[in-house]
PyMOL commands that place a pseudoatom at each C-alpha (Angstrom):
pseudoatom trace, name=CA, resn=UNK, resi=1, chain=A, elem=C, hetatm=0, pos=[-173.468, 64.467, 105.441]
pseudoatom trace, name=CA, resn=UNK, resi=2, chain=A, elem=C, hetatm=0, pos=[-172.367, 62.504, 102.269]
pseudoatom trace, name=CA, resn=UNK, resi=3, chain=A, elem=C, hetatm=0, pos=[-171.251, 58.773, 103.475]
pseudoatom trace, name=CA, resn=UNK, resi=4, chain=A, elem=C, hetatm=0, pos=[-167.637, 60.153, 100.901]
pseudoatom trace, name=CA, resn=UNK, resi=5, chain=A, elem=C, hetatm=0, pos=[-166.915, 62.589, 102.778]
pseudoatom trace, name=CA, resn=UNK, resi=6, chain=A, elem=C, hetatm=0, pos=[-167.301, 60.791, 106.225]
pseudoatom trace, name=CA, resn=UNK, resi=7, chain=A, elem=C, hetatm=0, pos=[-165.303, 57.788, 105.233]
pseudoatom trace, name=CA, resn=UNK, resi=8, chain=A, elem=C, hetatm=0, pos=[-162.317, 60.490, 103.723]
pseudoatom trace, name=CA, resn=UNK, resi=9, chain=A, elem=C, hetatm=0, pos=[-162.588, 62.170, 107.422]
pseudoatom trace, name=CA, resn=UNK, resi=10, chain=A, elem=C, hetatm=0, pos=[-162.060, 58.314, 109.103]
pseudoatom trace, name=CA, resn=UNK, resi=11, chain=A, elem=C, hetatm=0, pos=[-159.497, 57.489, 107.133]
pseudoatom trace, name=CA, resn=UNK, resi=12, chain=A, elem=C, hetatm=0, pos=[-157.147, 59.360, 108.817]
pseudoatom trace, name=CA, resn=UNK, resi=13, chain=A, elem=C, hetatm=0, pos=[-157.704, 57.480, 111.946]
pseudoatom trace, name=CA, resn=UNK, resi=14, chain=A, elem=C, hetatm=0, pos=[-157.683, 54.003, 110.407]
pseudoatom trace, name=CA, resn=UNK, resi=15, chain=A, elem=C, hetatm=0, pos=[-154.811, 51.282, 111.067]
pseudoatom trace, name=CA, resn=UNK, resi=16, chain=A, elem=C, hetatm=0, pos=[-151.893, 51.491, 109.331]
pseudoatom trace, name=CA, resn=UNK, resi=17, chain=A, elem=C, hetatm=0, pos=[-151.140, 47.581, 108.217]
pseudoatom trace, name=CA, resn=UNK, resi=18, chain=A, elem=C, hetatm=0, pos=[-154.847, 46.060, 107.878]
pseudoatom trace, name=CA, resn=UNK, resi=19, chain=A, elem=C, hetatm=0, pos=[-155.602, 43.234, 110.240]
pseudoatom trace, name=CA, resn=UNK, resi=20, chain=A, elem=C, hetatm=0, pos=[-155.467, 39.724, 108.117]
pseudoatom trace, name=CA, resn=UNK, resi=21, chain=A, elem=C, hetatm=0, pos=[-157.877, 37.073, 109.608]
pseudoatom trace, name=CA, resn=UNK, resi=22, chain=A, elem=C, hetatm=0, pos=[-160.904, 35.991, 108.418]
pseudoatom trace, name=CA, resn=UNK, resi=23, chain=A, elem=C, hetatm=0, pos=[-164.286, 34.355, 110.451]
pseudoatom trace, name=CA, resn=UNK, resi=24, chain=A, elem=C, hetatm=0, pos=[-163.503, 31.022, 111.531]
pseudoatom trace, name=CA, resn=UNK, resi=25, chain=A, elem=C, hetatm=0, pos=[-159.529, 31.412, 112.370]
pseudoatom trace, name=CA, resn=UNK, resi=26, chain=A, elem=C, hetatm=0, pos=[-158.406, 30.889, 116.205]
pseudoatom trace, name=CA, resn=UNK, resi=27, chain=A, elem=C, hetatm=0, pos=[-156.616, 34.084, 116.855]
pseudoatom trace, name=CA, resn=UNK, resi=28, chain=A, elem=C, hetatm=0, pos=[-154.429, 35.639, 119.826]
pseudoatom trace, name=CA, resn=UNK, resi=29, chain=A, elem=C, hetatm=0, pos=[-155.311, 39.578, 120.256]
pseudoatom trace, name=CA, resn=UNK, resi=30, chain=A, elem=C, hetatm=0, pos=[-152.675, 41.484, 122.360]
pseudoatom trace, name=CA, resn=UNK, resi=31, chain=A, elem=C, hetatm=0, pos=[-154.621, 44.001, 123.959]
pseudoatom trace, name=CA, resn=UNK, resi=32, chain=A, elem=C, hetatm=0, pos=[-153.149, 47.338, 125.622]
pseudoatom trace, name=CA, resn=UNK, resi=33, chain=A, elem=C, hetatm=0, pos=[-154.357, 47.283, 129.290]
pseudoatom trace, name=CA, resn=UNK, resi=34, chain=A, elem=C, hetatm=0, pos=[-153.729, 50.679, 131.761]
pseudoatom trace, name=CA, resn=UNK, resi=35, chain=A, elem=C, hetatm=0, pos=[-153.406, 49.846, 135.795]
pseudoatom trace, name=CA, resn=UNK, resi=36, chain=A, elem=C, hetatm=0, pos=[-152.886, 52.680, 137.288]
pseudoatom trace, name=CA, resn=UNK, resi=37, chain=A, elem=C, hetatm=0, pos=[-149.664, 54.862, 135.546]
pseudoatom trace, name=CA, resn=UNK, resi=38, chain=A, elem=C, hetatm=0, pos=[-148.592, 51.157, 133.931]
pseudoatom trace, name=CA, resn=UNK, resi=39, chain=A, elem=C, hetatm=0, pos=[-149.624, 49.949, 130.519]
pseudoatom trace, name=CA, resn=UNK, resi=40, chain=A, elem=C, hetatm=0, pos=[-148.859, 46.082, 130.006]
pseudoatom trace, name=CA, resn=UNK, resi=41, chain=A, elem=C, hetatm=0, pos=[-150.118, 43.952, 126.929]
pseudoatom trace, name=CA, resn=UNK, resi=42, chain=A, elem=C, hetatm=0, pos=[-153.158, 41.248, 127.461]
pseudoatom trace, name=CA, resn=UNK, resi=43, chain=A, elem=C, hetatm=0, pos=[-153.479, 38.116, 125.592]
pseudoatom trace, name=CA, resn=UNK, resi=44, chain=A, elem=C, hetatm=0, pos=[-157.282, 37.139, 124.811]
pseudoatom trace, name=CA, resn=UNK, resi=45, chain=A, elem=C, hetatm=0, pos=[-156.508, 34.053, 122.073]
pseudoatom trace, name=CA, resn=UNK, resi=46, chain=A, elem=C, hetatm=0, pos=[-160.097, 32.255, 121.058]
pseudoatom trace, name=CA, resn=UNK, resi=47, chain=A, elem=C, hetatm=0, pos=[-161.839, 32.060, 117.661]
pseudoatom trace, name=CA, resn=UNK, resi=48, chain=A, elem=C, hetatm=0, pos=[-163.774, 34.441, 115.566]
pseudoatom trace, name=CA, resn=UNK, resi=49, chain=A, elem=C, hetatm=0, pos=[-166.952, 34.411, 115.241]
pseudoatom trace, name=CA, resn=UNK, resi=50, chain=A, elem=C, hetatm=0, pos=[-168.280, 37.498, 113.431]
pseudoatom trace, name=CA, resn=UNK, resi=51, chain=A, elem=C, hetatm=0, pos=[-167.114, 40.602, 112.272]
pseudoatom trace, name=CA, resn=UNK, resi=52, chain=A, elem=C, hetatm=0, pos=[-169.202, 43.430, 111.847]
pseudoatom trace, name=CA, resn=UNK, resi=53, chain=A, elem=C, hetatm=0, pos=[-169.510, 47.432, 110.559]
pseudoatom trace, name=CA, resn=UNK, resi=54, chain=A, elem=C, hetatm=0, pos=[-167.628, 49.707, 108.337]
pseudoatom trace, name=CA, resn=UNK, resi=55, chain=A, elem=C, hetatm=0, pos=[-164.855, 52.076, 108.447]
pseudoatom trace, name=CA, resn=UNK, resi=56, chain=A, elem=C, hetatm=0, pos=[-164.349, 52.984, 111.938]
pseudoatom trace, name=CA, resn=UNK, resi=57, chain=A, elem=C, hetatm=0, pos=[-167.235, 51.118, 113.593]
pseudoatom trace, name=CA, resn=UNK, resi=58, chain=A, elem=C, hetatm=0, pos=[-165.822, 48.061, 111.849]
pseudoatom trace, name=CA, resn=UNK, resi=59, chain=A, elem=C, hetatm=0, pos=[-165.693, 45.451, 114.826]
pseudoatom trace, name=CA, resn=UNK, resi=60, chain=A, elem=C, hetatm=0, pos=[-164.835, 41.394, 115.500]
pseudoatom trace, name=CA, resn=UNK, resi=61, chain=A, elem=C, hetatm=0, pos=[-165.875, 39.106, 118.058]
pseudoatom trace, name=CA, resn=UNK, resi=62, chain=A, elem=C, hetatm=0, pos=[-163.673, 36.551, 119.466]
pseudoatom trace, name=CA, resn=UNK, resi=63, chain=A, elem=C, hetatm=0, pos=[-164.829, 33.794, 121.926]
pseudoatom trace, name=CA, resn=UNK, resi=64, chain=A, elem=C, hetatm=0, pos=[-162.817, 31.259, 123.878]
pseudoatom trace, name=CA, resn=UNK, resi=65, chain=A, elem=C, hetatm=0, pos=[-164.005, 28.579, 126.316]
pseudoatom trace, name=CA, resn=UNK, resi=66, chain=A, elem=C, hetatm=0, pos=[-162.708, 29.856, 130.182]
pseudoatom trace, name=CA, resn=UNK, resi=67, chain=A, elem=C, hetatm=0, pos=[-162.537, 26.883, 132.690]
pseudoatom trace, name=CA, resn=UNK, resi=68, chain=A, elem=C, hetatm=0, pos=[-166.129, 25.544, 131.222]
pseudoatom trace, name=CA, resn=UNK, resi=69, chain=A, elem=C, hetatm=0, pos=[-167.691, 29.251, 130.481]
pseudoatom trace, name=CA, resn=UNK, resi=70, chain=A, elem=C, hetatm=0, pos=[-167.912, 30.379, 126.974]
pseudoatom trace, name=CA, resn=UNK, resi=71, chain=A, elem=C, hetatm=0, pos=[-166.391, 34.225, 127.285]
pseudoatom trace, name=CA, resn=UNK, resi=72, chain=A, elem=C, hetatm=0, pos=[-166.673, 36.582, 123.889]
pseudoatom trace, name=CA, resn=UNK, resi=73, chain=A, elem=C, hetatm=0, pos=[-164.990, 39.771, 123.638]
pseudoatom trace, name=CA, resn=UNK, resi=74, chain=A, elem=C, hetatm=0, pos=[-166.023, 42.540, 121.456]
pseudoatom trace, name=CA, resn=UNK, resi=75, chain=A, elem=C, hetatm=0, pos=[-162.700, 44.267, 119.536]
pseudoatom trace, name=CA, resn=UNK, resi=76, chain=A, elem=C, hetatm=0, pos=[-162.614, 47.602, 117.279]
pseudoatom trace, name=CA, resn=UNK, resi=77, chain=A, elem=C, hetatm=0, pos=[-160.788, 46.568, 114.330]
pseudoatom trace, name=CA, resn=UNK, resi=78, chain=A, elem=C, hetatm=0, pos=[-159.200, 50.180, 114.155]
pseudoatom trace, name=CA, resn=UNK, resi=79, chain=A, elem=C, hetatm=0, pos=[-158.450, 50.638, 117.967]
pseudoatom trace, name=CA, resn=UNK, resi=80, chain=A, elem=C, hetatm=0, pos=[-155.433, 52.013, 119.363]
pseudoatom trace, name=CA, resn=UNK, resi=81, chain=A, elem=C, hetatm=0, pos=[-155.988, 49.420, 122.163]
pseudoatom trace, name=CA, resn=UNK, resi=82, chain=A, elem=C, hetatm=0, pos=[-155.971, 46.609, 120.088]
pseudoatom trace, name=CA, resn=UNK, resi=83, chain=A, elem=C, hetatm=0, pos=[-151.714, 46.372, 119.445]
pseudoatom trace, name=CA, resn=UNK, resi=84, chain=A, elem=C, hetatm=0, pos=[-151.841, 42.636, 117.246]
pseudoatom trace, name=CA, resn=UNK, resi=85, chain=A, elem=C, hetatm=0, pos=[-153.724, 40.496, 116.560]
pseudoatom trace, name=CA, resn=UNK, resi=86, chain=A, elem=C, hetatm=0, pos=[-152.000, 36.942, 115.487]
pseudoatom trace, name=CA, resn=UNK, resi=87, chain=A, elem=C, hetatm=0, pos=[-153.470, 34.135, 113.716]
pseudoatom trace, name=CA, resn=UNK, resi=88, chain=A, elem=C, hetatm=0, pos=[-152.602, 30.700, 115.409]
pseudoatom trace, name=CA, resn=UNK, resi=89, chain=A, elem=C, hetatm=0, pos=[-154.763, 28.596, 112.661]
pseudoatom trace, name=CA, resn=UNK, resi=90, chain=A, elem=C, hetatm=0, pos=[-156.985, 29.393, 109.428]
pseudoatom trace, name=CA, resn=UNK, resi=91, chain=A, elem=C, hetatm=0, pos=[-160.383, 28.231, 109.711]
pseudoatom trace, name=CA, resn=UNK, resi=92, chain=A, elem=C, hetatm=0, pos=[-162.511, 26.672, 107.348]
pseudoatom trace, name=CA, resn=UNK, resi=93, chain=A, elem=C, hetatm=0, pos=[-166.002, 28.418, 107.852]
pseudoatom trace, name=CA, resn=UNK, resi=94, chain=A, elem=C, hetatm=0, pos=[-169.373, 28.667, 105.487]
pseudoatom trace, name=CA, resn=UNK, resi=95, chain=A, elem=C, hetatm=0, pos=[-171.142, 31.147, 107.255]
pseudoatom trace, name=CA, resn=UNK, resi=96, chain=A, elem=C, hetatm=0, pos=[-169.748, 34.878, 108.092]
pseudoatom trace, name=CA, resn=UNK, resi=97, chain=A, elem=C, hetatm=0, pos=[-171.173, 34.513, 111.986]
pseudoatom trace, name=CA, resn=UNK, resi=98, chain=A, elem=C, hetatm=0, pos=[-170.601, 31.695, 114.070]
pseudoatom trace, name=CA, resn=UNK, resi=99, chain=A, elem=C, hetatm=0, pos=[-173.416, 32.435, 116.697]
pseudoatom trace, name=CA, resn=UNK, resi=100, chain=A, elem=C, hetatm=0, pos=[-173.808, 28.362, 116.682]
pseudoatom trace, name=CA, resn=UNK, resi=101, chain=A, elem=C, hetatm=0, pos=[-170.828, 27.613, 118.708]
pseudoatom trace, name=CA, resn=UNK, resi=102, chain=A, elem=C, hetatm=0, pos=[-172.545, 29.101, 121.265]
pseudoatom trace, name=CA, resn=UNK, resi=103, chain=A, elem=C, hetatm=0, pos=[-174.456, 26.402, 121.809]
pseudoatom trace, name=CA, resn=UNK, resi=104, chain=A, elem=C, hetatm=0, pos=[-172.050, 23.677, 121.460]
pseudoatom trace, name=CA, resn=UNK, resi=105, chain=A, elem=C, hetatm=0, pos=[-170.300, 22.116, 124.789]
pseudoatom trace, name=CA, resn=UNK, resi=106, chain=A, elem=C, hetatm=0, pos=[-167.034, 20.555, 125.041]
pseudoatom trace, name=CA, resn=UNK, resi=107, chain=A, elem=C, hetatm=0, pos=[-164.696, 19.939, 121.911]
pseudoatom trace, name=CA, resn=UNK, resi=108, chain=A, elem=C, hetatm=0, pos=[-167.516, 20.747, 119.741]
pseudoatom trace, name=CA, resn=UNK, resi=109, chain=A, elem=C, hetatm=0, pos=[-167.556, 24.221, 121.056]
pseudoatom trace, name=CA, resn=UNK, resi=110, chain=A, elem=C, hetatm=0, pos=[-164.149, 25.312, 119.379]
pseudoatom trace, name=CA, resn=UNK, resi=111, chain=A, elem=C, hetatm=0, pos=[-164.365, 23.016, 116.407]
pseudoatom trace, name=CA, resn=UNK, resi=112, chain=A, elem=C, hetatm=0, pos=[-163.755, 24.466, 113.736]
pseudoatom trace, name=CA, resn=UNK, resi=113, chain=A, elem=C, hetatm=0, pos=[-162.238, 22.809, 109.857]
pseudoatom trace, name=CA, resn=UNK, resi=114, chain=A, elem=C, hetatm=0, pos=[-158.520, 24.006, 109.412]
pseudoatom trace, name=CA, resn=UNK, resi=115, chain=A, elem=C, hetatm=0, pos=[-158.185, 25.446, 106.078]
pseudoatom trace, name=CA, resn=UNK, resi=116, chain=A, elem=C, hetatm=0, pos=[-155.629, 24.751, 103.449]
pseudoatom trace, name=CA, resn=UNK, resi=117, chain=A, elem=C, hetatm=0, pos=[-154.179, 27.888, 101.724]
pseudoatom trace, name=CA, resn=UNK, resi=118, chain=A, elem=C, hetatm=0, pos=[-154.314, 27.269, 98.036]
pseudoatom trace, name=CA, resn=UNK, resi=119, chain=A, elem=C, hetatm=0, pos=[-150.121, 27.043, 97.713]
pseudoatom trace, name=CA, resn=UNK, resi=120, chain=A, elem=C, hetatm=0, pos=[-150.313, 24.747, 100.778]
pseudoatom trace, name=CA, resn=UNK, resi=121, chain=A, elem=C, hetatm=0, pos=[-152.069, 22.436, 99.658]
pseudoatom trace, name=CA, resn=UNK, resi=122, chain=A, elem=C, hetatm=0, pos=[-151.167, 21.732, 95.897]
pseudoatom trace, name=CA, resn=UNK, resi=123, chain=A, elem=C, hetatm=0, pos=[-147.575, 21.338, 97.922]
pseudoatom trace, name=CA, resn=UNK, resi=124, chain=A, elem=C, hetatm=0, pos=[-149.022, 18.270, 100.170]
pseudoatom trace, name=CA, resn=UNK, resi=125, chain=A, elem=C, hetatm=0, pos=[-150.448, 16.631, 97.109]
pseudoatom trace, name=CA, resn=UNK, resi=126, chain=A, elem=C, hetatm=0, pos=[-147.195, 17.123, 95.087]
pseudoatom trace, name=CA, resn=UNK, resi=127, chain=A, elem=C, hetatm=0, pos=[-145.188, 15.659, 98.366]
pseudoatom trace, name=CA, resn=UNK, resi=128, chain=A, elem=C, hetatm=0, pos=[-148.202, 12.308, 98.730]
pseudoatom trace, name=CA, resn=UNK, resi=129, chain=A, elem=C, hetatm=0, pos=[-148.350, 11.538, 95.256]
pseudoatom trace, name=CA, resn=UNK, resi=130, chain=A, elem=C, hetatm=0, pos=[-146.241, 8.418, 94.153]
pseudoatom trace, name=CA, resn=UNK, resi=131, chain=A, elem=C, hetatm=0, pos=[-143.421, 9.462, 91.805]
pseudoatom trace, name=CA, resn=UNK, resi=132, chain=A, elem=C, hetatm=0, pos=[-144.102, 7.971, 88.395]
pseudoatom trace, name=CA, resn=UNK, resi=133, chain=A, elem=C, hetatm=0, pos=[-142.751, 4.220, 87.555]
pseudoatom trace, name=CA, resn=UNK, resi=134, chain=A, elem=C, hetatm=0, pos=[-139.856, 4.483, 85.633]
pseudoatom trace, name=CA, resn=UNK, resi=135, chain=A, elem=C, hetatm=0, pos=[-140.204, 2.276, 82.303]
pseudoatom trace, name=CA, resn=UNK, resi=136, chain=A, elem=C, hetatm=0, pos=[-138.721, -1.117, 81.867]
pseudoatom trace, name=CA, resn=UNK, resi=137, chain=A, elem=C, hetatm=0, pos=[-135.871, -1.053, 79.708]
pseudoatom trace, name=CA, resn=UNK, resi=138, chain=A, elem=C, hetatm=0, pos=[-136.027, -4.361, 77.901]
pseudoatom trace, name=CA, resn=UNK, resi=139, chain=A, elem=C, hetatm=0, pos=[-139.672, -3.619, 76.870]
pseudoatom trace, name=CA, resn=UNK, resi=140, chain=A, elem=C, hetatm=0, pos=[-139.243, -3.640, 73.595]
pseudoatom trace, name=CA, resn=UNK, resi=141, chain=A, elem=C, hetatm=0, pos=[-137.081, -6.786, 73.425]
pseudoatom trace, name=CA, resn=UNK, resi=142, chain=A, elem=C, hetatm=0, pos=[-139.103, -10.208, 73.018]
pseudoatom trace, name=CA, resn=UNK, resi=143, chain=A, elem=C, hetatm=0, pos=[-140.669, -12.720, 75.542]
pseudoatom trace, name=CA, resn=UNK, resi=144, chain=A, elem=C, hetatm=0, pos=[-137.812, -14.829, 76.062]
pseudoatom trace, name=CA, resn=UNK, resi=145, chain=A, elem=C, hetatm=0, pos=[-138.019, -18.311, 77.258]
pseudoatom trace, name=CA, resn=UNK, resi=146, chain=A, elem=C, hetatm=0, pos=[-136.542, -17.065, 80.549]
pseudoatom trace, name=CA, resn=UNK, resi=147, chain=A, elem=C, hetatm=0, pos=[-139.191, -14.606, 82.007]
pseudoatom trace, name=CA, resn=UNK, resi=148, chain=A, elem=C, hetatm=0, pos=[-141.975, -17.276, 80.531]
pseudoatom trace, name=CA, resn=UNK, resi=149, chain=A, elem=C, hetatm=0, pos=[-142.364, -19.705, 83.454]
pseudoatom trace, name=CA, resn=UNK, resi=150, chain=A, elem=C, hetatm=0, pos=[-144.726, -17.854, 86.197]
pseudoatom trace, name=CA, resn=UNK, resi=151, chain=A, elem=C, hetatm=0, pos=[-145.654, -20.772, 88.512]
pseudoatom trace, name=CA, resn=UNK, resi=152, chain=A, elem=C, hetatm=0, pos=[-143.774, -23.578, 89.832]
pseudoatom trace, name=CA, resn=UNK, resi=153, chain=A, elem=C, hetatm=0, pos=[-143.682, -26.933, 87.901]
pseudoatom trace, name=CA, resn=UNK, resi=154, chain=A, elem=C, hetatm=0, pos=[-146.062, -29.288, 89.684]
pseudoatom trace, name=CA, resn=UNK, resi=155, chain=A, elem=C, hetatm=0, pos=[-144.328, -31.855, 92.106]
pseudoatom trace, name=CA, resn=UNK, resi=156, chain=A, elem=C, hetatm=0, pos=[-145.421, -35.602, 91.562]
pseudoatom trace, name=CA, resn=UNK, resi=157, chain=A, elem=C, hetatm=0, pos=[-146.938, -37.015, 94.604]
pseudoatom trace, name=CA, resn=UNK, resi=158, chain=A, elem=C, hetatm=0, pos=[-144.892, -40.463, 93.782]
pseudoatom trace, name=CA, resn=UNK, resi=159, chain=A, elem=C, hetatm=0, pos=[-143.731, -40.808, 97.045]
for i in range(1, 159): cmd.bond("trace and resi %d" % i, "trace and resi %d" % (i + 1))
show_as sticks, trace
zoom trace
């Protein structure tokens, strides 16, 4: 079949509000889980590292460190299952998988750069940067006898 007319037949079953996280951010992804005749919402917060597929088959990983054990969990972007999914902090990647953490152990295994949202961050430089000097007001007037002695007049050891 033509690869138009398959993505026109998906769309119908697509999400209605897009998810907005990129590779790299630590996210929390409520999950739908059925015990029994009860459905109650799971938490699985880690960070992403890849997202993969189109259309329907469009997927994202997200891995967390579990009392020492690295644990990844495969989500369908489109899912019914999937209810949120809420982004704790932007992350500041160069690659678009992030199969290295894998191998990392300890702090090094979740670090990841925050990133700094383009609005955010011309605000923090506005707020560090010194507020101009205001300009002396007798500047234009003369060097007076008054402002001209710098240093102290030397003290005769006579004594």
């Amino acid at each position: 079949m033509n690869q138009a007319l398959l993505d026109k037949i998906e769309s119908t079953h697509f999400r209605k509000e897009p998810l907005e996280f990129q590779v790299g951010d630590n996210v929390r992804v409520h999950t739908k889980v059925v015990e029994g005749d009860k459905e109650r919402i799971q938490v699985f917060s880690g960070v992403v590292i890849g997202r993969r597929g189109h259309g329907l088959n469009a997927t994202f990983t997200v891995r967390r460190i579990s009392y020492g054990e690295g644990v990844e969990r495969i989500f369908p972007i489109h899912s019914p299952r999937v209810e949120k999914v809420e982004v704790e902090r932007l992350g500041a990647v160069r690659r678009a998988k992030l199969t290295y953490l894998r191998k990392r152990v300890g702090k090094g295994a979740v670090a990841v750069k925050e990133r700094e949202t383009h609005g955010a961050a011309a605000a923090t430089a506005a707020e560090t940067a010194p507020a101009p000097a205001p300009a002396p007001a007798a500047a234009s007037a003369p060097a007076s006898a008054e402002a001209a002695p710098a240093s102290k007049p030397s003290e005769s050891p006579a004594q």
